[in-house]
N, C-alpha and C positions, 0 to 999 in steps of 0.2 A: 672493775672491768670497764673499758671504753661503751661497752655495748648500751648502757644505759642513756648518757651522754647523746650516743648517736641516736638513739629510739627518740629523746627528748627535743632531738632535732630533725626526724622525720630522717635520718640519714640513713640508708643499711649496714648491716655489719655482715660482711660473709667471712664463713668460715668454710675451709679447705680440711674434707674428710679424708683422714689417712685407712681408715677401716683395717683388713687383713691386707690390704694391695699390695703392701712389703714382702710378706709369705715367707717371713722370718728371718730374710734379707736386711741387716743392721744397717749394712751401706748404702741399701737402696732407700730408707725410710730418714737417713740423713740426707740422700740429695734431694728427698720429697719435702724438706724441713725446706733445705737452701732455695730451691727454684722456688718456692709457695712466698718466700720473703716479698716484702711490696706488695705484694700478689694480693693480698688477702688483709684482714683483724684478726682471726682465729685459726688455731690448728687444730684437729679436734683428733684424738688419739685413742683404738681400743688396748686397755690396757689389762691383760692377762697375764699375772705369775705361778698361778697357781691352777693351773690346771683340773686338779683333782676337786676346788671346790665350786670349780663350774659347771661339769657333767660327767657321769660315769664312763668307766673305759667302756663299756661298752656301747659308745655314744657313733653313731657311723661315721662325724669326723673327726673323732676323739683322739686319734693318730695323727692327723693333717695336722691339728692344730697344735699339739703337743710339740710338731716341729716347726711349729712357728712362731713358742713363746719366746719373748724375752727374758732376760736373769733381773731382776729388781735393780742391779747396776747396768744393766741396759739400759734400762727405762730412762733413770734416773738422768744419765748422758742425753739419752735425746728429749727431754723434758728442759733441762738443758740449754742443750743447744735451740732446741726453740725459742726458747727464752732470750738466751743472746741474741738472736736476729730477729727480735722487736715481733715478734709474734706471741698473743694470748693463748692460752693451751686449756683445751679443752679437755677434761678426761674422762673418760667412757669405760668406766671399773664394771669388767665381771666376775672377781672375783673377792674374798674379804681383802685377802692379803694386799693386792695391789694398791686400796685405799691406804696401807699403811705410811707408803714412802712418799706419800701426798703430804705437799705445806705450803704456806704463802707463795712462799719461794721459785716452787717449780710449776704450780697448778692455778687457773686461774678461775675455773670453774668444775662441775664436777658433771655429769652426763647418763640417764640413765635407759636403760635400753629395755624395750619391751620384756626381752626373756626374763629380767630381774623388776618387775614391777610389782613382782608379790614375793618378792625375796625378801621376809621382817626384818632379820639379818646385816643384810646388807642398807637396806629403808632406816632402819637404826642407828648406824653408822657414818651416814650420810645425813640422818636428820640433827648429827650431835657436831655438826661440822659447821664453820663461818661461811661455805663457799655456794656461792650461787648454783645454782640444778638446772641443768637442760633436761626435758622428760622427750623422750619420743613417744609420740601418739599410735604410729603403725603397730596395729594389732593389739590397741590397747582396748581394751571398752569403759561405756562411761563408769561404770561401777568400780572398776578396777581404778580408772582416774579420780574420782573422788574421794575413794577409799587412801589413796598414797597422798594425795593433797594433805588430808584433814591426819593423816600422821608423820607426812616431815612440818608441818606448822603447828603441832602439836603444844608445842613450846613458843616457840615465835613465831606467831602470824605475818609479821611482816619477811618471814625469810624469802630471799629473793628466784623466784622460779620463773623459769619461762616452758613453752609448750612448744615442742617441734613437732608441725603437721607433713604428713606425706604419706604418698601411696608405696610403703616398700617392697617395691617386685622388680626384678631385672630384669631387660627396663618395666619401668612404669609405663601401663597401660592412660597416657594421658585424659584419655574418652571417662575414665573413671575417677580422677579427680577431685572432683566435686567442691572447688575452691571456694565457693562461697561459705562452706562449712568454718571457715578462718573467721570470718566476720563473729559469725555465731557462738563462734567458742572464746572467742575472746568476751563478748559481751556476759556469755553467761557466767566463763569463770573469773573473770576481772583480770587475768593474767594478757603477755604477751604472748603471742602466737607466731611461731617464726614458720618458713617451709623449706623443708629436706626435699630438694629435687633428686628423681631415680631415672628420667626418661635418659633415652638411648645418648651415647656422647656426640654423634655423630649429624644429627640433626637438628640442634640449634631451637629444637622449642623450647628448650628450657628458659630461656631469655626472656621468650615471648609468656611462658607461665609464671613466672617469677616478677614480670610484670603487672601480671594480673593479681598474684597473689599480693604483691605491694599496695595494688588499688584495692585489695580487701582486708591491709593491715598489714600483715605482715612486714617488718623492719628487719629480720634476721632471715639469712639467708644460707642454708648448707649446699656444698656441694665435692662430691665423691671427685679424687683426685688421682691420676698414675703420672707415671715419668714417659708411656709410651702409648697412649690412647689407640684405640682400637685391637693393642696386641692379646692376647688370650692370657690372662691373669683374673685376681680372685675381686670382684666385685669391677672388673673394666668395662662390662655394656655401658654404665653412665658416670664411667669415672674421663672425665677432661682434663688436661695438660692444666698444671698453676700459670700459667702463660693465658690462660683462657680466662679468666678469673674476673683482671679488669674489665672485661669486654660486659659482663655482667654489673659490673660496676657500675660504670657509665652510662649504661641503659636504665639503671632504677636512678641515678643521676638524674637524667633526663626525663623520666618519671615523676620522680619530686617535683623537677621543676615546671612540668604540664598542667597537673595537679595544683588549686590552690590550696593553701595548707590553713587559713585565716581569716580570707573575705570572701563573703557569695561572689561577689564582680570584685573581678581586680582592679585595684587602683593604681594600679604603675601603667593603664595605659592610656600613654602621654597628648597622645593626638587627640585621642578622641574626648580628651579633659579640656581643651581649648574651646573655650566661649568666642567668639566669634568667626574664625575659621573653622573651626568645625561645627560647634553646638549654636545654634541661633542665640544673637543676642539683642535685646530689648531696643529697638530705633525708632524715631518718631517719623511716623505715617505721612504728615505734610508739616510744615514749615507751623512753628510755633513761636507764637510772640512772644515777648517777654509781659508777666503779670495773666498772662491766661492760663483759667485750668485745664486741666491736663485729663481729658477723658479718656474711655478705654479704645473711643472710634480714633484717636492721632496715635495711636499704638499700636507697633507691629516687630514680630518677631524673625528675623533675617540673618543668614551667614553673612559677616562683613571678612575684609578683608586684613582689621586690626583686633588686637588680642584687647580682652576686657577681663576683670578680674570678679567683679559683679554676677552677683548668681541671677540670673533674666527673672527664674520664676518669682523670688520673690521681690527684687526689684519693682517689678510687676504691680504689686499690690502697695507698694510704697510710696510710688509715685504718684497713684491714682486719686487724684480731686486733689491733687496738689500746682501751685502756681508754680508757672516757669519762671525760674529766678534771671531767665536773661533769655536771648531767641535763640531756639533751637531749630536747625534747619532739618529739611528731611532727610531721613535716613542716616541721619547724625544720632549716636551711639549713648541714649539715657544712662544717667549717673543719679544718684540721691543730691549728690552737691549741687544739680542744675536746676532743683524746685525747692521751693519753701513753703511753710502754712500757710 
């Protein structure tokens, strides 16, 4: 996956959540596929074929959703087709079967959602797999997270996991939050911590939380997508148009680049590196003969009006009790070249 690549470059990766917003609509979860193209790194897909081994019929939306499964060649096409238009696909198995029709090929990560976090089952299945794991945090607790950790690395500690944080309620109550918990959880589990924004579509904080969440780590970035924002469909309070997508973009963009990622004080700024126009640089105080030493009272430190490449401080001490190897005038610009022992 690119996702690593860009973590290791401080760059984000967002991914565009297709959830139910389809509502069992083929066509409509293909044009979700085509307009997210450019848009986005990732697709992220819940993928349901089997119905029966995710909840009882007598589940209250055990009927909704039964008509809004896909056929396993469903899936398969728009797995797909995402694929052909340069998008990584994330998938979000709730049930055994749908892990089946998973391979290099079509899947590029696998995605795991709170409801199955204590599914052995399915934790099994997934643990015997090459593909990197998204875990959602929402509704998860620490026990429950530690417990699935320490059984998909069971075998290989190094398998590659990341932690999606977020508040999931429609929308998200942002006051609850609590972003700073990113930091936290990244240092205690060593993993990556990315954030699933839920807030409202319509209001534009999510930019401004996503920036935050970036300033507390976070390099991955979800967010919930429709073809008609605002219109009444299944998960729309904070699903935004793939057309919206860069705009987030460009803002952790700008982010990064506020942010230094390397040096306490940056050093690309250029003006204020200039020893003499900007930074005082070492001059002689009055007029110096040639053969005379050079004390700390005929030295003085001044903005000139030409560039020197001589660091003044310790110039400074170099010159000191040293003879002028020729007359130095005042306010004329000390060099090591113009004294001797």
């Amino acid at each position: 996956m690119k996702v690593k690549d860009l973590i290791n470059n401080h760059e984000p990766y967002i991914i565009a959540e297709t959830a139910y917003t389809h509502e069992g609509d083929f066509d409509y979860i293909i044009r979700m596929i085509e307009t997210s193209r450019n848009n986005c790194n990732g697709i992220k897909f819940h993928l349901l074929t089997n119905i029966d081994q995710y909840m009882k019929k007598q589940h209250p939306i055990y009927q909704k959703l039964r008509n809004w499964t896909f056929t396993k060649e469903q899936w398969l096409k728009i797995l797909y087709h995402a694929k052909n238009h340069g998008l990584e696909t994330l998938c979000l198995v709730d049930d055994l079967d749908s892990l089946e029709i998973l391979d290099q090929s079509n899947c590029n990560a696998i995605c795991l959602h709170g409801t199955s976090i204590n599914d052995v089952l399915l934790l099994d299945k997934i643990r015997m797999t090459d593909f990197p794991v998204f875990i959602s945090l929402s509704g998860v607790n620490t026990y429950e997270l530690e417990r699935t950790l320490d059984f998909l690395t069971k075998e290989d500690k190094s398998k590659e996991i990341y932690l999606m944080y977020g508040y999931q309620n429609y929308p998200s109550d942002f006051n609850k939050l609590e972003l700073s918990k990113i930091n936290k959880l990244k240092e205690y589990f060593n993993l990556q911590i990315g954030y699933a924004d839920h807030t409202e579509w319509d209001k534009e904080v999510d930019i401004k939380l996503m920036e935050y969440a970036y300033l507390f780590g976070s390099r991955i970035f979800e967010k919930h997508i429709t073809l008609n924002p605002g219109i009444l469909r299944t998960d729309y309070e904070s699903a935004v148009h793939p057309d919206y997508l860069p705009k987030i973009k460009n803002s952790l963009h700008l982010t990064k680049k506020i942010i230094s990622q390397n040096h306490f004080i940056n050093t690309d700024q250029t003006s204020q590196r200039l020893i003499g126009p900007m930074k005082k640089a070492l001059v002689a105080r009055r007029d110096i003969p040639k053969g005379e030493i050079i004390k700390s009272k005929d030295l003085l430190f001044k903005r000139t009006d030409s560039l020197t490449v001589n660091d003044p401080f310790n110039l400074y001490f170099s010159v000191l009790n040293k003879k002028a190897k020729e007359d130095i005038r005042k306010d004329e610009i000390l060099t090591l070249e113009k004294t001797v022992n």
